[in-house]
C-alpha positions, 0 to 999 in steps of 0.5 A: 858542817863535816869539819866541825867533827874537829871540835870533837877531836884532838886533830893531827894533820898526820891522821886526818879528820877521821883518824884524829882521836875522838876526845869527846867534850874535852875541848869544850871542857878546856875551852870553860876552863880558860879565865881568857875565854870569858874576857873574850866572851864579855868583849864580844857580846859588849861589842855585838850589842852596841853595834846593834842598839847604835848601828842598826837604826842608823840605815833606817833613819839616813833611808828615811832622809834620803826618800824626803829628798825631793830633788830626783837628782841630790836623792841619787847623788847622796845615796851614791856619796853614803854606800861608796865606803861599802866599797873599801877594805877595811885594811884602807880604813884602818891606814886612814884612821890611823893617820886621821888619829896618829897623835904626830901628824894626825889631823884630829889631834892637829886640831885638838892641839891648835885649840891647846890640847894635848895629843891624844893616842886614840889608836893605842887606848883601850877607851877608844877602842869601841867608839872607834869600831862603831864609828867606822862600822857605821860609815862604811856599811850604814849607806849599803843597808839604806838601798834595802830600806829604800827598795822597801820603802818604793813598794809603798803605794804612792796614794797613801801619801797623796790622801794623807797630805789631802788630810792635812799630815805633816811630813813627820805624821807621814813618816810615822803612820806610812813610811816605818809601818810599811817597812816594818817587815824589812825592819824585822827581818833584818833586826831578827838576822842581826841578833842571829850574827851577834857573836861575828864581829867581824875579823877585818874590822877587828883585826886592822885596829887591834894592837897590844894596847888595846887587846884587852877590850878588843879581843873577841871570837874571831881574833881569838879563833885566828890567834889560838888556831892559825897561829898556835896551829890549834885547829880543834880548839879553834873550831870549838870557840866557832863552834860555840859562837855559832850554836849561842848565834843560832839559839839568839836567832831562834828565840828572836823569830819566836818573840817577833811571831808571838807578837803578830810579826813575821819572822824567818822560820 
């Protein structure tokens, strides 16, 4: 928190944090003034809300699969298969993209040409941009967000179950009237932190299929923020763009956690 003094200050590695000269809201000002810096905007909230209307539902419905497997033994061997790719970097992602993609060798476009297509250079198009990102976000993190799921869903009482099926429902009457209210309050909480990181794309992921080609889709806050601070040596105006993202990712969480209370659910305040 005390570094964000640097937002405010016009930082020069001689004088230090406090010595710096206090410039007030100039940065916020130039930072407003900068046509890059709605483009970068625009790119980072498309891209945010896309994640959050596809991404997000995906871990509850793959943990609602995994919990109808009725075999103890494919239910631990799936969910081991779907979580793994949590645990590769997304510099091993990004290599295999590539090479999935490469329009030379790449295996995608080996089958697109087999069928008489032509090659097409999905790493370099600005079109295929996004989609690439969801894609890869959902399988490497969508299997690690199933464990929180899956934990909510093993605090449900078993009896529920067993007098609904005496009752005569179905195994999608289940589902809807026990399972998802049941983990309704994970659900939210989770939903409420999502909106909360809305303006964080995340560098990694960004950076690793970010190339020239597709830079005018693909730049948002944290390859901004690295680009105009670690690169051009900018350090306050870099910490005014977190900054920015921060404050507009603390207001989205605040109003969330009103909306969820106001309608009788609980939020995280």
């Amino acid at each position: 928190m005390y570094g964000l003094i640097l937002a405010f200050k016009d930082f020069k590695f001689a004088k230090g944090i406090i010595g710096s000269a206090w410039v007030g809201l100039e940065n916020f000002k130039y930072l407003f003034g900068l046509d890059a810096f709605y483009r970068v905007f625009r790119n980072s909230i498309y891209l945010s809300v896309l994640r959050l209307v596809i991404c997000f539902p995906i871990p509850i419905l793959l943990s609602l699969a995994i919990n109808e497997i009725p075999f103890v033994f494919f239910k631990r061997l799936t969910q081991t298969m779907v979580y793994l790719p949590h645990f590769i970097s997304w510099v091993v992602i990004g290599g295999i993209l590539v090479n999935l993609l490469s329009p030379s060798w790449g295996l995608v476009n080996t089958f697109i040409k087999s069928l008489g297509g032509e090659a097409v250079f999905f790493m370099g198009s600005a079109k295929y941009f996004r989609g690439l990102v969801i894609f890869s976000h959902i399988w490497k993190t969508a299997g690690w967000d199933t464990i929180i799921y899956l934990a909510a869903i093993t605090s449900i009482d078993p009896e529920l179950y067993q007098a609904a099926t005496i009752d005569g429902a179905s195994r999608l009457q289940r589902i809807w009237h026990i399972t998802l209210p049941g983990i309704k309050p994970t659900i939210i909480i989770l939903l409420l932190l999502s909106i909360g990181n809305i303006m964080n794309n995340g560098f990694e992921q960004i950076f690793m299929l970010q190339n020239g080609s597709n830079i005018a889709v693909s730049e948002v806050f944290e390859t901004y923020t690295y680009r105009i601070g670690i690169i051009n040596g900018r350090y306050s105006f870099a910490t005014t763009v977190g900054l920015f993202g921060s404050v507009i990712g603390f207001i989205l969480l605040v109003v969330a956690d009103r909306i969820a209370k106001s309608i009788g659910e609980g939020g995280i305040f």
